[in-house]
C-alpha positions in Angstrom: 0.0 0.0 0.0 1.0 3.5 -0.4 0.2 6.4 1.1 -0.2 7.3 4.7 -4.2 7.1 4.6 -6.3 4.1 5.4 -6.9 1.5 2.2 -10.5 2.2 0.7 -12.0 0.0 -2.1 -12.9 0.6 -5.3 -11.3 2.5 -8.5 -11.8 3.8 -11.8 -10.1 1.3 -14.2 -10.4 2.8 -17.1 -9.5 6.0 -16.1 -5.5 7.0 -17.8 -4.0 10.1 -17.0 -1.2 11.9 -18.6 -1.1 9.1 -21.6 0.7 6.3 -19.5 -0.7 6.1 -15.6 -3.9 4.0 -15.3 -5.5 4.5 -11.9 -6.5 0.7 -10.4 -7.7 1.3 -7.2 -7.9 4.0 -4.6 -5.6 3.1 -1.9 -5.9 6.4 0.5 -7.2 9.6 0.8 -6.5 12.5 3.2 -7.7 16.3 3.2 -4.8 17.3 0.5 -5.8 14.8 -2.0 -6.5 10.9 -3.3 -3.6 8.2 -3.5 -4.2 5.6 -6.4 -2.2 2.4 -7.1 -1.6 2.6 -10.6 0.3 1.2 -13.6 2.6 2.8 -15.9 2.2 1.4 -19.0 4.7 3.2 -20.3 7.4 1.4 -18.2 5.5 -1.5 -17.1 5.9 -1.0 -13.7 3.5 -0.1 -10.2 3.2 3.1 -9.1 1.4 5.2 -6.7 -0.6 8.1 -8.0 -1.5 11.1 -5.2 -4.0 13.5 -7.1 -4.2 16.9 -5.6 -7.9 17.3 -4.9 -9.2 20.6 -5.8 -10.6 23.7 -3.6 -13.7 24.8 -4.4 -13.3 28.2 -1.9 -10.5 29.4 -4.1 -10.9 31.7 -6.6 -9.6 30.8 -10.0 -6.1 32.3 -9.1 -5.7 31.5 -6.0 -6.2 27.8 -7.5 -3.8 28.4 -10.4 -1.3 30.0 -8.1 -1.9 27.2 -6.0 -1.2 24.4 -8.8 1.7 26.4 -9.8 2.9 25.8 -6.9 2.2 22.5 -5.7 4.3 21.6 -9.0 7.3 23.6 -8.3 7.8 21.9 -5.1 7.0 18.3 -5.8 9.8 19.0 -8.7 12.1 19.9 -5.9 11.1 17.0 -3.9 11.9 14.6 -7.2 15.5 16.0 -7.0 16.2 14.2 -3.8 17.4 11.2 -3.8 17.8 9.1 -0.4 16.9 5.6 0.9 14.2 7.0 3.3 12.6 9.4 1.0 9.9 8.5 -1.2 10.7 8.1 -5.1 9.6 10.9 -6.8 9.1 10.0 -10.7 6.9 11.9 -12.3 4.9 15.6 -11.9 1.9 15.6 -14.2 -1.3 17.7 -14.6 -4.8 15.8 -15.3 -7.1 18.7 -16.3 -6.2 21.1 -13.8 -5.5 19.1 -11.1 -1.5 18.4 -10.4 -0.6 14.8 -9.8 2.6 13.2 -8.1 3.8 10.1 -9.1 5.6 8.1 -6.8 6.9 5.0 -5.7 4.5 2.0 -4.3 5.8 1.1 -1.0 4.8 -2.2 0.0 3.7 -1.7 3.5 1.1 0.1 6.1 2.2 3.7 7.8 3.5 3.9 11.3 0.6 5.0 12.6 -0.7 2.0 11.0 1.6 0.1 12.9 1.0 1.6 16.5 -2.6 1.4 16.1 -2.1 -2.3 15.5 0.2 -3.2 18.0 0.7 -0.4 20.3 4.0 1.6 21.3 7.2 0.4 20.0 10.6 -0.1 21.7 13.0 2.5 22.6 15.1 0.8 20.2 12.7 0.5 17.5 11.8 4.0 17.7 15.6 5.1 17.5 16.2 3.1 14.3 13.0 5.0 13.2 14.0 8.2 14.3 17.9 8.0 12.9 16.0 7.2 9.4 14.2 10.1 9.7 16.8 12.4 10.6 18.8 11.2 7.7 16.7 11.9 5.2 15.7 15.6 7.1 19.0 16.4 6.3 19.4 15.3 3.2 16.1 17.4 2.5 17.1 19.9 4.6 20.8 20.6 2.5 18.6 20.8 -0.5 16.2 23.2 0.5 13.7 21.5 1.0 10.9 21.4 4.3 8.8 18.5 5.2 6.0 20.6 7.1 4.1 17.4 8.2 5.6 15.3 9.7 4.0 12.3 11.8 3.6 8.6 11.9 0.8 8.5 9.2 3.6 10.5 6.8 6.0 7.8 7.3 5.8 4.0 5.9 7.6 1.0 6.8 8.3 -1.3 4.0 7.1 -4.4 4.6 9.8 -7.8 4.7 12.5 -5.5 5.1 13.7 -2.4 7.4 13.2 0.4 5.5 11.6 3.6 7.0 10.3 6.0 4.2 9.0 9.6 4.5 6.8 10.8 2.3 4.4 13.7 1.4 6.8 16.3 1.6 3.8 19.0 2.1 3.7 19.1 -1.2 0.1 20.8 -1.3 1.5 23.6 1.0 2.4 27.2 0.0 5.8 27.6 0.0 7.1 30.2 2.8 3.5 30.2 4.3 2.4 30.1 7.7 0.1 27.1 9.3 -2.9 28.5 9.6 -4.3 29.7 5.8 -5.7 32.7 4.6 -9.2 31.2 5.0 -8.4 30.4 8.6 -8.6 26.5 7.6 -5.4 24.4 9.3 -2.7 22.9 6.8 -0.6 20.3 8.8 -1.2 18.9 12.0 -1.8 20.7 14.8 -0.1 18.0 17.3 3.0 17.7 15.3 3.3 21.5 14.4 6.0 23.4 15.9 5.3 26.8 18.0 6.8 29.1 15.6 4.4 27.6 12.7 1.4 28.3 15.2 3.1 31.6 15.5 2.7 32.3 11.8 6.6 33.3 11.8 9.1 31.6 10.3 9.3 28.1 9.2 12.6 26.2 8.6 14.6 23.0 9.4 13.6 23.4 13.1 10.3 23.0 13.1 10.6 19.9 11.6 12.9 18.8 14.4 10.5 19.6 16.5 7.6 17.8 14.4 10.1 14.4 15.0 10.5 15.0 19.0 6.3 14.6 19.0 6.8 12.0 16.6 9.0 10.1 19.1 6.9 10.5 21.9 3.9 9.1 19.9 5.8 6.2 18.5 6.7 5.5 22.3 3.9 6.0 24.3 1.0 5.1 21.7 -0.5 9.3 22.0 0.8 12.7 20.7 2.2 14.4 24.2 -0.3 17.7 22.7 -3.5 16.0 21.9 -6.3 17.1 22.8 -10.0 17.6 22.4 -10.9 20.7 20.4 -8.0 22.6 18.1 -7.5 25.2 20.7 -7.2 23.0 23.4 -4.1 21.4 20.8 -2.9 24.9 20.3 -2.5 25.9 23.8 -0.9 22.6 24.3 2.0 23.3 21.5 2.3 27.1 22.1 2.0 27.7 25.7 1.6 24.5 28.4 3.8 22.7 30.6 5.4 20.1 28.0 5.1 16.5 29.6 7.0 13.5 28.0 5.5 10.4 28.7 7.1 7.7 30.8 7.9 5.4 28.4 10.7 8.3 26.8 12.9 8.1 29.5 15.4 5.8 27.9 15.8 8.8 24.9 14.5 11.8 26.9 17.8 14.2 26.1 16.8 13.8 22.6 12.6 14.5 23.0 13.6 17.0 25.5 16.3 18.9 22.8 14.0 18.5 20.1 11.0 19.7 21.9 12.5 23.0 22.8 10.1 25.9 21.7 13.3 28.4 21.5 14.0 27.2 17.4 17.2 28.7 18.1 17.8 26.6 21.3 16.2 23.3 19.4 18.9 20.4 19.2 20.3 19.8 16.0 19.6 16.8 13.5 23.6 16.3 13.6 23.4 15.6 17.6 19.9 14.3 17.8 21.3 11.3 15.5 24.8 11.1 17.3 22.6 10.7 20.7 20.5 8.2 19.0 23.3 5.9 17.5 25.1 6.2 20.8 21.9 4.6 22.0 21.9 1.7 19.5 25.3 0.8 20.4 24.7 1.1 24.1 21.3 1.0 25.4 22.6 4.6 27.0 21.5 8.4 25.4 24.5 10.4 26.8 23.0 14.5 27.4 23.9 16.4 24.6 27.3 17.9 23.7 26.5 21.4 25.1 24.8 21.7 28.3 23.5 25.6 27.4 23.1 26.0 23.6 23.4 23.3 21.1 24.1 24.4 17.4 21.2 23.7 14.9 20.8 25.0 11.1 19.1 28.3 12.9 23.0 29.6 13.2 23.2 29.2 9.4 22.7 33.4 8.4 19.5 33.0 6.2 19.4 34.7 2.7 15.4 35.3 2.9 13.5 38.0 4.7 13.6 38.2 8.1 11.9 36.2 10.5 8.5 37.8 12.9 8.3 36.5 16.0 5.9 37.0 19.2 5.8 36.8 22.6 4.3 33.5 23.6 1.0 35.3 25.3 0.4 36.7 21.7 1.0 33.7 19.9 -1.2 32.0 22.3 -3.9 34.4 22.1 -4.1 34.7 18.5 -3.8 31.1 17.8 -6.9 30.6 19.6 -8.9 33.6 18.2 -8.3 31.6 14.7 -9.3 28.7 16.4 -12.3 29.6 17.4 -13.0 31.8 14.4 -12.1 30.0 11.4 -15.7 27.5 11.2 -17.3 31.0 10.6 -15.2 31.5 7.9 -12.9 34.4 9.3 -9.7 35.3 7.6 -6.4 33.9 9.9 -4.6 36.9 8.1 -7.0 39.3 9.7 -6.3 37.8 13.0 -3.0 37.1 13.6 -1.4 40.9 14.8 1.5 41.4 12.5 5.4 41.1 14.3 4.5 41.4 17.9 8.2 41.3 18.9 12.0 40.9 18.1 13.0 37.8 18.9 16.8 37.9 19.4 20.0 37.7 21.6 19.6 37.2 25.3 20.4 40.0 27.8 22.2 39.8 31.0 20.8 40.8 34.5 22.5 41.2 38.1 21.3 40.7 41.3 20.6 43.5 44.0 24.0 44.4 45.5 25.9 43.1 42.4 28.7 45.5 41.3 27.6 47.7 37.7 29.6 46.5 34.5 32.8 48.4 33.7 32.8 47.5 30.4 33.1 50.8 28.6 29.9 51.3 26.4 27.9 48.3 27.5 24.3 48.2 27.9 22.9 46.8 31.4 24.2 43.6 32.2 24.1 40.8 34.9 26.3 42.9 36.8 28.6 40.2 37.8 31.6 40.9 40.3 34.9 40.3 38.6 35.7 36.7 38.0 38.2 35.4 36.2 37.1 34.0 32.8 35.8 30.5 31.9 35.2 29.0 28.9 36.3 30.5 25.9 33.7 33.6 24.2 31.9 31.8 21.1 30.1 34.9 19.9 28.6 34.7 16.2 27.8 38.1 14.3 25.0 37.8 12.2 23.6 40.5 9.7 21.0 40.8 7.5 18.9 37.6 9.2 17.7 39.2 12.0 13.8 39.3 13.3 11.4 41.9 12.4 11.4 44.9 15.3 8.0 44.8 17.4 5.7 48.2 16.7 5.7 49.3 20.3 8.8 51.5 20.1 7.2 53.8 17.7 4.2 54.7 19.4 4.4 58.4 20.6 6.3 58.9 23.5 3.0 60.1 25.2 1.4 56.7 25.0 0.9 54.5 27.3 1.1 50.8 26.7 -1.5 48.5 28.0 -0.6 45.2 30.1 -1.1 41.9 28.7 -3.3 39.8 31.5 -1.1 39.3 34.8 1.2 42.3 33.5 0.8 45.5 35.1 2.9 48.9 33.2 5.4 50.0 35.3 5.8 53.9 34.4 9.4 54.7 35.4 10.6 57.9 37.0 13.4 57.0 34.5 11.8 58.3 31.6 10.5 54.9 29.9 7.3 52.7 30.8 6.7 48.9 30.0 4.7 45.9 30.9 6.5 43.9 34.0 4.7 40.4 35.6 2.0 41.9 38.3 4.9 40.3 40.9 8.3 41.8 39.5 9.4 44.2 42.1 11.5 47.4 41.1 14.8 47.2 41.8 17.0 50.4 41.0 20.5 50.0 41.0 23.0 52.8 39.7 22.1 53.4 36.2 20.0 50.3 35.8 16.7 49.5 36.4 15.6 45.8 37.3 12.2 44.3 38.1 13.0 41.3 39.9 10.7 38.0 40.1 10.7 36.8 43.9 13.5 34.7 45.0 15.1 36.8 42.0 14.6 33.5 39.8 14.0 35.9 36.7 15.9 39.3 36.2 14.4 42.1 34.4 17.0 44.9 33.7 16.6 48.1 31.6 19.4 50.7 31.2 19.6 54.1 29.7 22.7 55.8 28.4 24.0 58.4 26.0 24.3 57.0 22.2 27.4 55.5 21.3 29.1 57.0 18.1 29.3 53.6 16.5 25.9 52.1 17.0 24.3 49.6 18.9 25.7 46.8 16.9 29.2 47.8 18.1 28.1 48.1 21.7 27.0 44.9 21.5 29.5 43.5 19.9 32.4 45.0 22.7 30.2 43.3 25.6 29.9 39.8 23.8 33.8 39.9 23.3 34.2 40.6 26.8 31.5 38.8 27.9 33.4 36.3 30.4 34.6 39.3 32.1 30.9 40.3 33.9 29.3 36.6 33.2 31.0 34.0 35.0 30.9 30.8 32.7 29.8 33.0 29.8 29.5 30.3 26.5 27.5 30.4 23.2 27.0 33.7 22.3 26.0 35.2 19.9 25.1 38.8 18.4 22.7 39.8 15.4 21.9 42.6 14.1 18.7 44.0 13.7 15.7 46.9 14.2 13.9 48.0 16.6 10.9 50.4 15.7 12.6 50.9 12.6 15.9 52.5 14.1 19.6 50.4 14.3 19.1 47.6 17.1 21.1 44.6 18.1 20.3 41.3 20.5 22.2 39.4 22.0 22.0 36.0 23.9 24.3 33.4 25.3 24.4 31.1 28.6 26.2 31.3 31.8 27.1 29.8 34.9 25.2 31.7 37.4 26.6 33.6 40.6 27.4 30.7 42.5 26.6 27.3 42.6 23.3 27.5 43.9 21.9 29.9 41.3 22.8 27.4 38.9 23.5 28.0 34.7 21.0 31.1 33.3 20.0 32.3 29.6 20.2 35.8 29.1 18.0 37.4 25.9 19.1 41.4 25.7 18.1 43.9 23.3 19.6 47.1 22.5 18.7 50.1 20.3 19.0 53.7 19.9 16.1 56.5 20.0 16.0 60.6 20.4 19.7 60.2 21.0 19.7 57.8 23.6 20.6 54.5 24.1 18.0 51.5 25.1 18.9 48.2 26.2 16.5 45.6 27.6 17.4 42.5 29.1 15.7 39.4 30.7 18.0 36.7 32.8 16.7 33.5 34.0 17.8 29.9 34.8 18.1 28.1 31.5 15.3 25.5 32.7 13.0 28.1 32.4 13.7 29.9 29.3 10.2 29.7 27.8 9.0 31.9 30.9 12.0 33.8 30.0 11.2 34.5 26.4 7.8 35.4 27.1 8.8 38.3 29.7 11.1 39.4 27.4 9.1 39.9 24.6 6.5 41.5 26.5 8.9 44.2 28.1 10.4 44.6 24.2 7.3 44.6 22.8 5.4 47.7 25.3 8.2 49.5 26.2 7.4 52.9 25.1 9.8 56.3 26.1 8.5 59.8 27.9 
C-alpha cells in the first residue's frame, strides 16, 4: 500500500492520465488529496498516483497559483534522492489538477503500525527516528521542508527495514504560515512546531520539533499535545507545561532537545542522531554535547527575509482567536497581529547588590563581580537575518502601553514605561533598572545611556567579546543585528554559569537600540530551565516598552 491514509476499495479502471498512468484502485485519501495504485504502461511498472484534490473556496487564481505551486515543489522534492525518502518520478497535470507520481511502497504507515500493536521499543523508535533524521537532512541541505511530519507520513516497508517519509507538504504554499488565509489548518496541529502556530518563520527546526512529538507518539502510543478541540491542541503546543510520557525516558535528552520551543535553542539533527546511535550501540542516550546552547541550522545566516516573532502570550492568544474563528469563515490573516516582537540575543541581569559593569559602552548587564574567565567567548555576528522589530517603540512617546493579562505597566521615574509580571518588584541599581521576580529567579534589567558614536551593533559587539569578564561561565553567544521600531538595534544571547553554585547555569536574551539620542537596552536573565517563561517576559517588556 502506499500512502499514509487508510486502504478504501474501489477505483476507476479505465481512467489513464497523462497518456501512460492507469488508476486501479484507490488506496488512500487525506484532506490534500486521493492516492491511487496505478500502472505505468509506459514502463511496465506499479506506481502510486497522489491527485491533488481541488478547492472549491478558491478563486480561479488562488487555484492556479496554488497548482503552480504545488508543481514547483513536488519537482524539488523529485530532485532528492535518499533511501528513506519516497521516489519521486513523475509531476503531471490531469485537467487542472497536479498529480505526483511516486513509488508504491509495499507496506502500512507507522501510525498503522501503532494502532495495531501499540508503542514500540526505545530501540525501534531510535532506528526510526535515525532514518528520519537522515533523510531531514538530506532534504534539509537541498532546501527542502517537510511541514508534516508524523507517523501516518511515514511508511515501513514491509519484509524488510526500510523507513520512508513521504508527502513532503507538497500541497502547502511555500514560505506560508500554518494556519491559511481562509483560517482553515494545513498540517497537523499536534505535530506542528510553536513558531508555525506563531505564523513566523518556518525552517529546518520545526521539523525537528515535528520528530521529537513524533518520538513521543511512536513510544507512548499518543501525541504528548493531543487534545480535544484545536485550541485545546494549540495551547498545548504554544504555551503548556510540555510533559514526555514515561515510556521516553530511555531517549528523553533527545525528545527534550528536540522539543524546545526556542527554534534557536532546538537540538540539531547532527546531535539528535549522534545521541541516537550512541543509543543503538549502548542501550545509553549520553546529554547532549553542550549543556546551554546546542548548534542547529538556525546559526546558518539565512538569505530570505527576516523572520517575525511574538511573545508567547500573543501567539497564544491569536492562535486561539483563529481557532475559534475559522468555522465561521474568518480570515487567519486578519487575526494574527503582524510582528508582535523581536525575537533575538539574550540579555544579561545582576542581582541587588551586584557591582555595575565596567565594560566601557555596555548596555545593562548581569552585573557580575569580577571573576576570572571561563570557557572561551563563542560569539557569532549575524547581519541581514535578524527578526522583524515589534511596533511598540514607535508609538508616541506620550502613550501608554496597555498590560497583557497578569502584567501590570510600570511607568518609570526613569523616563521609559513597560509591561512587568504583576509580581516583578523594582529594583533600581546605579544606572540600571531591574524588576525582579521573587526569590530573584527571573531578572528584568533596563538601562539608559548616551548613544554610542558607532551604534548599537558595536556596543553589543564590545560586551559579547568581553562577555566572560561580567558573566562567570559566559558560552555560546552570539550577536545579530537587527531593528527595533525601525531604528539600528542589536540582541544578543548566550548562557552562563550563574553567581554561584546555587543559582545554577542562566540564559540571558538582551536587546539594544538607539532613540532621540539615547541608548535603550532591555534585558531578561533566567535559569536556563526556564527559558520559555523567559522569552515570554522578554518579549513582553520589548514589545510595550514605550519612552517619555
Amino acid at each position: 500500500m502506499m500512502g499514509p491514509m487508510g486502504t478504501e476499495g474501489g477505483g476507476d479502471t479505465a481512467r489513464v492520465i497523462a497518456g501512460r498512468y492507469r488508476l486501479e484502485a484507490r488506496i488512500g485519501r487525506g484532506g490534500m488529496g486521493i492516492v491511487w495504485r496505478a500502472t505505468d504502461e509506459l514502463l511496465g511498472r506499479r506506481v502510486a498516483v497522489k491527485e491533488l484534490i481541488q478547492d472549491d473556496t478558491l478563486s480561479a487564481e488562488e487555484a492556479r497559483g496554488r497548482r503552480d505551486r504545488t508543481l514547483r515543489e513536488a519537482r524539488a522534492v523529485a530532485q532528492l534522492s535518499h533511501p528513506h525518502i519516497i521516489v519521486v518520478h513523475d509531476v503531471v497535470e490531469d485537467g487542472e489538477r497536479p498529480c505526483i507520481v511516486m513509488e508504491l511502497i509495499n507496506g502500512g504507515s507507522l501510525a498503522d503500525r501503532i494502532a495495531a500493536e501499540g508503542p514500540l521499543a526505545p530501540r525501534e523508535a531510535a532506528r526510526i527516528a535515525v532514518a528520519l533524521l537522515g533523510a531531514l537532512r538530506a532534504a534539509h541541505t537541498a532546501g527542502v521542508l517537510h511541514r508534516d511530519i508524523k507517523p501516518a507520513n511515514v511508511l515501513l516497508e514491509r519484509d524488510s527495514d526500510r523507513v520512508v517519509l513521504t508527502d513532503f507538504g507538497i500541497a502547502q504554499i511555500a514560505g506560508a504560515t500554518t494556519l491559511t488565509e481562509t483560517g482553515s489548518f494545513v498540517g497537523s496541529p499536534e505535530y506542528t512546531a510553536p513558531e508555525r502556530m506563531s505564523g513566523s518563520r518556518t525552517g529546518a527546526e520545526s521539523d525537528l520539533w515535528s520528530l521529537g512529538a513524533l518520538l513521543c507518539t511512536v513510544l507512548s502510543g499518543e501525541s504528548p499535545f493531543r487534545r480535544d478541540s484545536l485550541g485545546g491542541i494549540l495551547h498545548a503546543v504554544v504555551f503548556a507545561e510540555i510533559r514526555t510520557p514515561p515510556q521516553a525516558a530511555p531517549l528523553l535528552p533527545v525528545v527534550r532537545g528536540l522539543l524546545e520551543r526556542d527554534p534557536e535553542r532546538r537540538l540539531g539533527a547532527a546531535e539528535a542522531e549522534r545521541l541516537l546511535r550512541v543509543f543503538l550501540d549502548t542501550g545509553r542516550t549520553p546529554p547532549p554535547v553542550s549543556s546551554g546552547y546546542t548548534p542547529t541550522q538556525a546559526d546558518v545566516p539565512r538569505p530570505d527575509a527576516p523572520a517575525r516573532e511574538r511573545s508567547t502570550r500573543g501567539v497564544l492568544v491569536a492562535a486561539l482567536l483563529v481557532a475559534a474563528m475559522a468555522g465561521a469563515g474568518v480570515s487567519a490573516a486578519a487575526l494574527l497581529v503582524k510582528g508582535d516582537g523581536d525575537r533575538g540575543r539574550p540579555p544579561t541581569s545582576s542581582p541587588p547588590g551586584a557591582s555595575a559593569s565596567a565594560t566601557p559602552g555596555r548596555p545593562g548587564t548581569d552585573g557580575a563581580p569580577s571573576r576570572s574567565a571561563s570557557p572561551a567567548v563563542s560569539t557569532t555576528v549575524s547581519r541581514g537575518t535578524s527578526p522583524t522589530a515589534p511596533p511598540a517603540a514607535a508609538r508616541p512617546a506620550t502613550d501608554m502601553p496597555s498590560a497583557p493579562s497578569g502584567y501590570r505597566v510600570a511607568d518609570d521615574p526613569a523616563g521609559f514605561a513597560l509591561a512587568v509580571p504583576e509580581s516583578f518588584s523594582r529594583v533600581p541599581q546605579g544606572e540600571r533598572v531591574f524588576f525582579m521576580s521573587p526569590g530573584q529567579v527571573f531578572r528584568l534589567g533596563v538601562k539608559v545611556s548616551d548613544a554610542a558614536a558607532d551604534g548599537p551593533l558595536a556596543v553589543m559587539e564590545r560586551a559579547a567579546a568581553k562577555g566572560s569578564d561580567t558573566n562567570p561561565g559566559y558560552h555560546d553567544g552570539q550577536v545579530t543585528e537587527t531593528t527595533h521600531g525601525g531604528r539600528p538595534a542589536a540582541l544578543w544571547q548566550f548562557t552562563w554559569d550563574g553567581f554561584s553554585a546555587a543559582e545554577g547555569a542562566r540564559h540571558t536574551y538582551d536587546l539594544c537600540w538607539e532613540e532621540g539620542g539615547r541608548q535603550y537596552d532591555v534585558w531578561v536573565s533566567a535559569p536556563v530551565g526556564k527559558v520559555r517563561e523567559a522569552r515570554e517576559y522578554f518579549d513582553v517588556a520589548v514589545d510595550t516598552f514605550v519612552t517619555r
